[in-house]
One Martini backbone bead per residue (centre of mass of N, CA, C, O) as a GRO file, in nm:
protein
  269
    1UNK     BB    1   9.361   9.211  13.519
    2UNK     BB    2   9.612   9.103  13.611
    3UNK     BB    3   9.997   9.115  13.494
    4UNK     BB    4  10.139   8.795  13.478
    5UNK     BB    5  10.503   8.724  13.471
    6UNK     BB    6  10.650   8.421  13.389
    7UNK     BB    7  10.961   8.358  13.446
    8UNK     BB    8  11.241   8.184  13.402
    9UNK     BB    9  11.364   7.955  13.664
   10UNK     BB   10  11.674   7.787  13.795
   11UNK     BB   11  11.775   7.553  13.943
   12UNK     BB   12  12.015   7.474  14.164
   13UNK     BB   13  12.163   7.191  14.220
   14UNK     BB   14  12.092   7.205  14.573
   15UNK     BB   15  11.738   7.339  14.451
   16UNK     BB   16  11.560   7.094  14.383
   17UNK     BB   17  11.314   6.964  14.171
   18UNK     BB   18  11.174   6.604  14.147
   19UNK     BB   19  10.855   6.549  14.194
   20UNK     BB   20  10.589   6.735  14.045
   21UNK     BB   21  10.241   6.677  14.096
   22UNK     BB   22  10.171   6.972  14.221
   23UNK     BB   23   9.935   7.280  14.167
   24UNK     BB   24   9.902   7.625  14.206
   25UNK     BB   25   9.800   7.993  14.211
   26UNK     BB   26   9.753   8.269  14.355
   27UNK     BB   27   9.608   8.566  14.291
   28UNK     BB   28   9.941   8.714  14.279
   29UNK     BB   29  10.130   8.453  14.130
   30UNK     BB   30  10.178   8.215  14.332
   31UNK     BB   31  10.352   7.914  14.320
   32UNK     BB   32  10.240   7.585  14.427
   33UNK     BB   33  10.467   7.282  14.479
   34UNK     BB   34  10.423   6.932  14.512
   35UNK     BB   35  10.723   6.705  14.618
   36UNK     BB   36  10.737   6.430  14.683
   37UNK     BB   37  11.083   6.382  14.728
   38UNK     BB   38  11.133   6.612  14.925
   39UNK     BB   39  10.954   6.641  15.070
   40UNK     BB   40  10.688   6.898  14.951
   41UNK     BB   41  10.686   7.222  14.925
   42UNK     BB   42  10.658   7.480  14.691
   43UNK     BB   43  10.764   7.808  14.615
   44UNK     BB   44  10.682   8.069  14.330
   45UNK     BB   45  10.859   8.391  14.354
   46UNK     BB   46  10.970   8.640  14.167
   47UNK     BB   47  11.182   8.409  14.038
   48UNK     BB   48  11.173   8.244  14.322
   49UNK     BB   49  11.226   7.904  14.457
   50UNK     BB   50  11.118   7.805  14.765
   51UNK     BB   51  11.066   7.578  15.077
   52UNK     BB   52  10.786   7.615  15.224
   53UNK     BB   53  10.747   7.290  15.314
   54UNK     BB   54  10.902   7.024  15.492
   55UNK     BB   55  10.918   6.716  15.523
   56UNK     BB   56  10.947   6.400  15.614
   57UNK     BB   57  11.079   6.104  15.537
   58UNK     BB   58  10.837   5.971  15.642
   59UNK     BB   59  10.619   5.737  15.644
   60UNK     BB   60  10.304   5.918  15.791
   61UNK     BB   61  10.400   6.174  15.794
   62UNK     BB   62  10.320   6.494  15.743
   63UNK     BB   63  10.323   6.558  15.387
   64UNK     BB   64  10.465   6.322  15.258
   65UNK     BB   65  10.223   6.292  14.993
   66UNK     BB   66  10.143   6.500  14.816
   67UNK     BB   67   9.854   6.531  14.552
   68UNK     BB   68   9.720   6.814  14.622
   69UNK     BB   69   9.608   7.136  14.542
   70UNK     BB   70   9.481   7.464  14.705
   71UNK     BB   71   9.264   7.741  14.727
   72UNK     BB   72   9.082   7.896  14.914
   73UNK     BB   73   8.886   8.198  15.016
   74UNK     BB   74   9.145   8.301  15.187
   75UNK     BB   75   9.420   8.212  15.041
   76UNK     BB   76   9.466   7.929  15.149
   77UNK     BB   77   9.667   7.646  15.187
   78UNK     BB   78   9.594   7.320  14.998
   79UNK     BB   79   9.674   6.957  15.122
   80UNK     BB   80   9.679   6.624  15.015
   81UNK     BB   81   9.754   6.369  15.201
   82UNK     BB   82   9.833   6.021  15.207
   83UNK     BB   83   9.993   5.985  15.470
   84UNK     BB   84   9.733   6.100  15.650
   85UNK     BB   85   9.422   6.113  15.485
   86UNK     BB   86   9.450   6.431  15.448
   87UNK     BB   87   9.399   6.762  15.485
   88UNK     BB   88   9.543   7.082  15.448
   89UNK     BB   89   9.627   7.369  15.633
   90UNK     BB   90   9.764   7.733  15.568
   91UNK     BB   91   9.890   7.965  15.716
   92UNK     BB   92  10.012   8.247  15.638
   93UNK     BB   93  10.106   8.359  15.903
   94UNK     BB   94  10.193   8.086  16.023
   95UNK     BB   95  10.261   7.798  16.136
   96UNK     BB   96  10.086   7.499  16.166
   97UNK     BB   97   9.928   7.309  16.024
   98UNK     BB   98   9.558   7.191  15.967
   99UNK     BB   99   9.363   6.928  15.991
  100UNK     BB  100   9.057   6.838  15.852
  101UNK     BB  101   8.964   6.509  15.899
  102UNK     BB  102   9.112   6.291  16.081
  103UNK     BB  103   9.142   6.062  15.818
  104UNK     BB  104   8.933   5.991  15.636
  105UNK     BB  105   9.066   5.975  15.380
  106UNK     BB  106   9.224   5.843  15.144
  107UNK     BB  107   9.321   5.968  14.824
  108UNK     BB  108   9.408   6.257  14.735
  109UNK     BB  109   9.368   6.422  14.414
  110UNK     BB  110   9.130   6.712  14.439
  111UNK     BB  111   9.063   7.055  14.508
  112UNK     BB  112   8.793   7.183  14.566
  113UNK     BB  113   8.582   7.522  14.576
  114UNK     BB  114   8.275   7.591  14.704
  115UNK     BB  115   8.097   7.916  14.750
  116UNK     BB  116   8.118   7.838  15.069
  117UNK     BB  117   8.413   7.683  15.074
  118UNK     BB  118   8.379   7.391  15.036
  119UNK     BB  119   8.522   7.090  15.020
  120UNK     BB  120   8.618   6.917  14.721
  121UNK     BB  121   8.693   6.577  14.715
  122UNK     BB  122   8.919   6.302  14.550
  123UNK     BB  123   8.898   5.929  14.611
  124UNK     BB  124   9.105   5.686  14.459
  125UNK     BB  125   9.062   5.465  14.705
  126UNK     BB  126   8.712   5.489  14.741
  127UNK     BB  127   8.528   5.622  14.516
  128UNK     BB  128   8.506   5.967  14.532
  129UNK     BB  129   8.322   6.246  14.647
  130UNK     BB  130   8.391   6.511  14.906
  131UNK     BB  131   8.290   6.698  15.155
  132UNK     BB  132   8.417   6.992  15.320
  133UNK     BB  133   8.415   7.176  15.539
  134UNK     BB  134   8.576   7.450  15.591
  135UNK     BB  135   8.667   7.413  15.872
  136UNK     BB  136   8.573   7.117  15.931
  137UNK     BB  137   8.552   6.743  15.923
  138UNK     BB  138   8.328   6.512  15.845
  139UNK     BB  139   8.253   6.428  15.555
  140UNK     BB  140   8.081   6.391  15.272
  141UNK     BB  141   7.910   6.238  15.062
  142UNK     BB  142   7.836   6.266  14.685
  143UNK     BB  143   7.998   6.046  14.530
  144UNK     BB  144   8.046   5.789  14.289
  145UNK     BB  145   8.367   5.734  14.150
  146UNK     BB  146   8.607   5.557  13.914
  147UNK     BB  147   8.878   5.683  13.991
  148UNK     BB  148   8.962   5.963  14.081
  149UNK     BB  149   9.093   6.296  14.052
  150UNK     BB  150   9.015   6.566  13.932
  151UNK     BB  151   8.917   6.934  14.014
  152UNK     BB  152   8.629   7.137  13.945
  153UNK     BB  153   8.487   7.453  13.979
  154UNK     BB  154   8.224   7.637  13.841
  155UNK     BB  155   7.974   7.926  13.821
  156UNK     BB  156   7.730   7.685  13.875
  157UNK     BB  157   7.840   7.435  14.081
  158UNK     BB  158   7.984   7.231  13.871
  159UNK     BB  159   8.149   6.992  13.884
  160UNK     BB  160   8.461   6.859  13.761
  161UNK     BB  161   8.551   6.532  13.676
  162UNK     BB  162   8.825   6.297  13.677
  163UNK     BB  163   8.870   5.962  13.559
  164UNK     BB  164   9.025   5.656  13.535
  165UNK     BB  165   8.788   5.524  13.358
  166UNK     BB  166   8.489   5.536  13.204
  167UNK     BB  167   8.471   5.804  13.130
  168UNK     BB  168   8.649   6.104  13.208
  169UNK     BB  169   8.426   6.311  13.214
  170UNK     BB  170   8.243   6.479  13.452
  171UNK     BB  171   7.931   6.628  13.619
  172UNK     BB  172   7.875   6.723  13.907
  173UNK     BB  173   7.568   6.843  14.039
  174UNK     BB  174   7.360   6.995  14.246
  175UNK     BB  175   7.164   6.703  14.260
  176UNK     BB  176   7.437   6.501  14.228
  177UNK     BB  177   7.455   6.427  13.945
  178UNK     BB  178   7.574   6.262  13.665
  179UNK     BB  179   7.756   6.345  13.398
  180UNK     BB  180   7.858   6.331  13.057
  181UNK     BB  181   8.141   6.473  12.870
  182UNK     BB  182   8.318   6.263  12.816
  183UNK     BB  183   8.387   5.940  12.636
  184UNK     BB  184   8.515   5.654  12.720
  185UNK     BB  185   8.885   5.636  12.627
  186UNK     BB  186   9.085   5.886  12.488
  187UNK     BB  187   9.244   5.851  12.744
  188UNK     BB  188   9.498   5.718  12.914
  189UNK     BB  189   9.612   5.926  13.165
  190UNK     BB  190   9.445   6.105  13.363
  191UNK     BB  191   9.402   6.421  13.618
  192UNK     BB  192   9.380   6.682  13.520
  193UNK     BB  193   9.131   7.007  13.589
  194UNK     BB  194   9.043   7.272  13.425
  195UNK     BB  195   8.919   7.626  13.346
  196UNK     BB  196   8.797   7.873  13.178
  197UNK     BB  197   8.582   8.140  13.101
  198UNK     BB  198   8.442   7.996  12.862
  199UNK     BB  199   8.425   7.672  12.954
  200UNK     BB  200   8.717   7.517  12.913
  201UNK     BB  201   8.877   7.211  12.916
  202UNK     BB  202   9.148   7.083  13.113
  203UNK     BB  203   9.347   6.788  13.026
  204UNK     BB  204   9.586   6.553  13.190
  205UNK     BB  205   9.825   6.342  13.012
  206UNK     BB  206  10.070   6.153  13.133
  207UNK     BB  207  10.072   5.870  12.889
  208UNK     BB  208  10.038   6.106  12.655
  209UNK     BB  209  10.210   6.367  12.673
  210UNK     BB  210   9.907   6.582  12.739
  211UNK     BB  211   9.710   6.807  12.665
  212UNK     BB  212   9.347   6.838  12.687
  213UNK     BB  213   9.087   6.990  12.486
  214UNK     BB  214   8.746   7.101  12.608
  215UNK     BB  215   8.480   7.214  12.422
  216UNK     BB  216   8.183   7.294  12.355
  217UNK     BB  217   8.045   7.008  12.187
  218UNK     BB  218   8.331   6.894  12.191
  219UNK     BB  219   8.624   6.709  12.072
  220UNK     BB  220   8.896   6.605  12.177
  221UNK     BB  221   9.194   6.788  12.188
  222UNK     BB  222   9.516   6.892  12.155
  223UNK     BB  223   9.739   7.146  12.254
  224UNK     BB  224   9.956   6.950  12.411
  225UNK     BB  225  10.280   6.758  12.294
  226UNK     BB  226  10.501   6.615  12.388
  227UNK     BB  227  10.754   6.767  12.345
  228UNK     BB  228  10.841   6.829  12.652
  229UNK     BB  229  10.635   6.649  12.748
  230UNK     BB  230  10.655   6.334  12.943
  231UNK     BB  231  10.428   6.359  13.260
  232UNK     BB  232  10.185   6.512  13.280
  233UNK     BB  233   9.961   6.628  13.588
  234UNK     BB  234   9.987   6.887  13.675
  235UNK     BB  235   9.712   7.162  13.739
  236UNK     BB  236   9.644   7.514  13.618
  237UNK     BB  237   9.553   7.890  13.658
  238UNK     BB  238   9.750   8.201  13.550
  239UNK     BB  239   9.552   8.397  13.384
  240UNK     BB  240   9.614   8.282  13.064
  241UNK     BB  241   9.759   8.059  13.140
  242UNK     BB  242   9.909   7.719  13.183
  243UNK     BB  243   9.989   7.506  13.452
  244UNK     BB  244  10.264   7.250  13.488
  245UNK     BB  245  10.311   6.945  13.599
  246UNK     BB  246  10.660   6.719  13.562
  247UNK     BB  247  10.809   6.474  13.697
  248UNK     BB  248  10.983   6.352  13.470
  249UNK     BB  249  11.100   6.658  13.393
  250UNK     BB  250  11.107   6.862  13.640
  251UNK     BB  251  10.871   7.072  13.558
  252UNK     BB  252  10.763   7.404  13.513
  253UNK     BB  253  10.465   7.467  13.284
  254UNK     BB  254  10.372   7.680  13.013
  255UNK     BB  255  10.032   7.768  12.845
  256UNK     BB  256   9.897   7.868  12.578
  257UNK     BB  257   9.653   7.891  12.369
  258UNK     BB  258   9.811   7.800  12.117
  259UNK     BB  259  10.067   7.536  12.283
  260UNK     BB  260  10.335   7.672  12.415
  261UNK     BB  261  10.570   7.540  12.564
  262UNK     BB  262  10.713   7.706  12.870
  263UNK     BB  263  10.959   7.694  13.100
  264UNK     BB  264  10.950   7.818  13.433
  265UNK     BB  265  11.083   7.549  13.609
  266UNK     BB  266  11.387   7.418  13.624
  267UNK     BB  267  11.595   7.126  13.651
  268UNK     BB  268  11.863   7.006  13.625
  269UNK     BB  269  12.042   6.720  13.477
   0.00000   0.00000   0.00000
């Protein structure tokens, strides 16, 4: 595995992230960050972060309201955007992202990427599961599920959605089925979930402010809380560590695997 040292960054007074709600991380351990009130992405390389993509200010123009983001099979980086209903693929070598669903999505929570390439995306708005072909294309619903948020997929093919119903962790198997993971309501407010290589699930929790570990077969824990921790929502995996967007806090945090957390993109008070 390469070794990828994340270091502290502070943003300067005149270029700061305002509201971070999703993060993604790209293999060579570039993060981009999307910022509601940016609007738009960051990306944050080398210690250095700078705005990939800035969108216009009026809402219903593309990626003015970006809620998740995703790496694809090309390395190619998505965003979902709820101001346009739609995912949004962007070329790494330049050029207007290109959408890819036509505007079919309601409010896209989470996009994951599965062996095949094609995006399963989560939409908050609809109350479902879509699967979207790698090309673009029309939707195909996978599954219905009660206001869903994050979603992450194994390497068995089963997605992983939080949702913020009752149960609040399920896999949704490759037959369709959903499963339950975590049951009841012991989150507050979920939203990201990603895994780790030994298959424990970490979810961020807003209105908690908390990250939980849940690992096979047993009950969740809090791996991190509290301060620094003000408003956890987006959530990534970046070689060891897990990478926290807090739109609260305006803070981009690291956690390993002991609970530690530390800002490494932090803008100023």
């Amino acid at each position: 595995m390469m070794a990828i040292v994340l270091a502290p960054y502070q943003l300067s007074a005149q270029d700061q992230m305002q509201y971070p709600l999703a993060v993604t991380a790209s293999a060579n351990g570039d993060i981009y960050v999307a910022d509601r009130q940016l609007p738009g992405i960051w990306k944050v390389s080398n210690g250095e972060a700078t705005v990939f993509f800035r969108a216009e200010k009026k809402f219903g123009t593309r990626l003015n309201a970006v809620r998740c983001l995703a790496i694809d099979a090309q390395g190619q980086l998505l965003a979902g955007d709820s101001a346009t209903r739609d995912i949004w693929r962007f070329n790494p070598e330049g050029g207007d992202p290109v959408a890819l669903t036509k505007g079919a999505i309601g409010i896209p929570m989470g996009i994951a990427v599965d062996g095949e390439g094609n995006l399963l995306v989560t939409d908050l708005e609809l109350h479902c599961v879509w699967k979207v072909p790698a090309a673009g294309g029309k939707p195909e619903k996978l599954a219905e599920v009660r206001a869903p948020s994050g979603i992450t997929i194994d390497g068995q093919g089963r997605a992983w959605i939080v949702s913020r119903g009752v149960d609040p962790l399920k896999q949704l198997l490759p037959d369709g089925t959903l499963k339950v993971v975590v049951a009841g309501r012991p989150f507050k407010l979920p939203h990201g979930v990603v895994l780790d290589d030994q298959g424990t699930a970490y979810v961020t929790d807003g209105f908690g402010k908390a990250v939980w570990k849940i690992a096979a077969d047993a009950e969740p824990e809090k791996l991190a809380a509290d301060a620094p921790l003000i408003n956890p929502v987006g959530i990534t995996r970046l070689a060891d560590k897990l990478i926290v967007a807090d739109p609260r806090a305006r803070t981009i945090f690291s956690i390993d695997a002991a609970g530690s957390v530390t800002a490494i993109v932090a803008s100023p008070e």
